[in-house]
N, C-alpha and C positions, 0 to 999 in steps of 0.2 A: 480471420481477424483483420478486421480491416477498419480500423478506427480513425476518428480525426488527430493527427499529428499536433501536439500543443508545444512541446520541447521535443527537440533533437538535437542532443551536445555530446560532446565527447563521454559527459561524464553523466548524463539522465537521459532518458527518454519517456514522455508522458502524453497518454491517449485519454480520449474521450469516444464511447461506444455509446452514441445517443439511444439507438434502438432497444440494446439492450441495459442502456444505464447501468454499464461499468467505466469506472476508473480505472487505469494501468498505468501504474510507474514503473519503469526498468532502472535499477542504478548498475552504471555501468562501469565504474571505477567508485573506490573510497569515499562517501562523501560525509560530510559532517558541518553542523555549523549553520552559516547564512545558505551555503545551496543544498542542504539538506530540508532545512524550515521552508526555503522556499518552495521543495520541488511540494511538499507536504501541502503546503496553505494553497497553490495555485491547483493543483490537486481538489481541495477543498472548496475552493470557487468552482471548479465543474460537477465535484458531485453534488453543490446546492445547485446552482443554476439549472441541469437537468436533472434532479429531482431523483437521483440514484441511490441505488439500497446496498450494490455491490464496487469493490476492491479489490484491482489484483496488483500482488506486489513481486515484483520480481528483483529479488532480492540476492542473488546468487554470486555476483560479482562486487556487492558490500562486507563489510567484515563488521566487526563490533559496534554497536552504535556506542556514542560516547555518552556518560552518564547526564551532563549539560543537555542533549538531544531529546535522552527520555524525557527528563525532567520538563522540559518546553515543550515537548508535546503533549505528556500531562497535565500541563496547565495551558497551554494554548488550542493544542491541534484537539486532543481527544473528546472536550466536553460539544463542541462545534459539530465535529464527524456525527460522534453519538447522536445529536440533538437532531439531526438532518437525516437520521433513521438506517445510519449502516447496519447491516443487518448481514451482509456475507463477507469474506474476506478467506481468498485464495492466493496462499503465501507461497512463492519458490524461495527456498531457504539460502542463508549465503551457504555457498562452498567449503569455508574454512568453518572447521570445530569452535574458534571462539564466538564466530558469525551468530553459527546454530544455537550455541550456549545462549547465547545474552537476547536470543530472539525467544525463548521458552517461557522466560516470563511474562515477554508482553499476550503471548497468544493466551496463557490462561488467562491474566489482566482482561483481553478483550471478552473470552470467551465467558466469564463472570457478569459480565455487563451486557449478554445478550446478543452479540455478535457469532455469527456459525463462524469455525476457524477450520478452513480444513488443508494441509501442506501437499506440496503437490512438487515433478522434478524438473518441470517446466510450462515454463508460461501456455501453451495451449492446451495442455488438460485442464489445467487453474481454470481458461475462459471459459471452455467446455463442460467445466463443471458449474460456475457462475450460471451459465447461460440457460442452463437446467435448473435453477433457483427460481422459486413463484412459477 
């Protein structure tokens, strides 16, 4: 896994895998909010620019996304992704029970709309699995 480095903060980390046209965000403390939306949207500018089908999201060190979060992604992040042709998405789940909880909905949501969802216990089987997609 050896991607191009786009954020490296305390609190994200976000790659770009041009060959194989994956996106990877890692959130690595709590986030929510404006560095949430952003890690999302700056995300979204890589998988249009190189022209990606797949998502990995390593989500393990997040807890509950706040309802404001869904909601903007909903109407900002989601129709954008879709329209740009995502098509895989390999989730490492947060840690905490509430994490997993409030992540169930979005995977069927995704998975209703044509998106493969498949959970994974870390980020290198997720790529591994990705990379195996098409």
């Amino acid at each position: 896994m050896n991607g191009k480095i786009i954020l490296d903060t305390e609190k994200v980390g976000l790659w770009i895998y041009p060959e194989e046209k994956i996106v990877h965000h890692q959130i690595r403390k709590f986030i929510y909010g404006e560095d949430f939306q952003n890690l999302l949207m700056k995300g979204l500018e890589l998988f249009i620019e190189y022209k990606c089908q797949k998502w990995l999201s390593d989500d393990a060190s997040n807890s509950a996304l706040k309802v404001e979060d869904i909601a903007w992604g909903d109407e900002n992040w989601k129709p954008k992704v879709l329209a740009a042709g995502w098509k895989y998405w390999a989730l490492v789940m947060p840690k905490q029970i509430v994490g997993k909880m409030n992540m169930r909905p979005l995977i069927e949501q995704y998975s209703n709309e044509g998106v493969v969802v498949k959970v994974f216990d870390d980020s290198v089987e997720g790529f591994n699995w990705l990379k195996s997609m098409d």
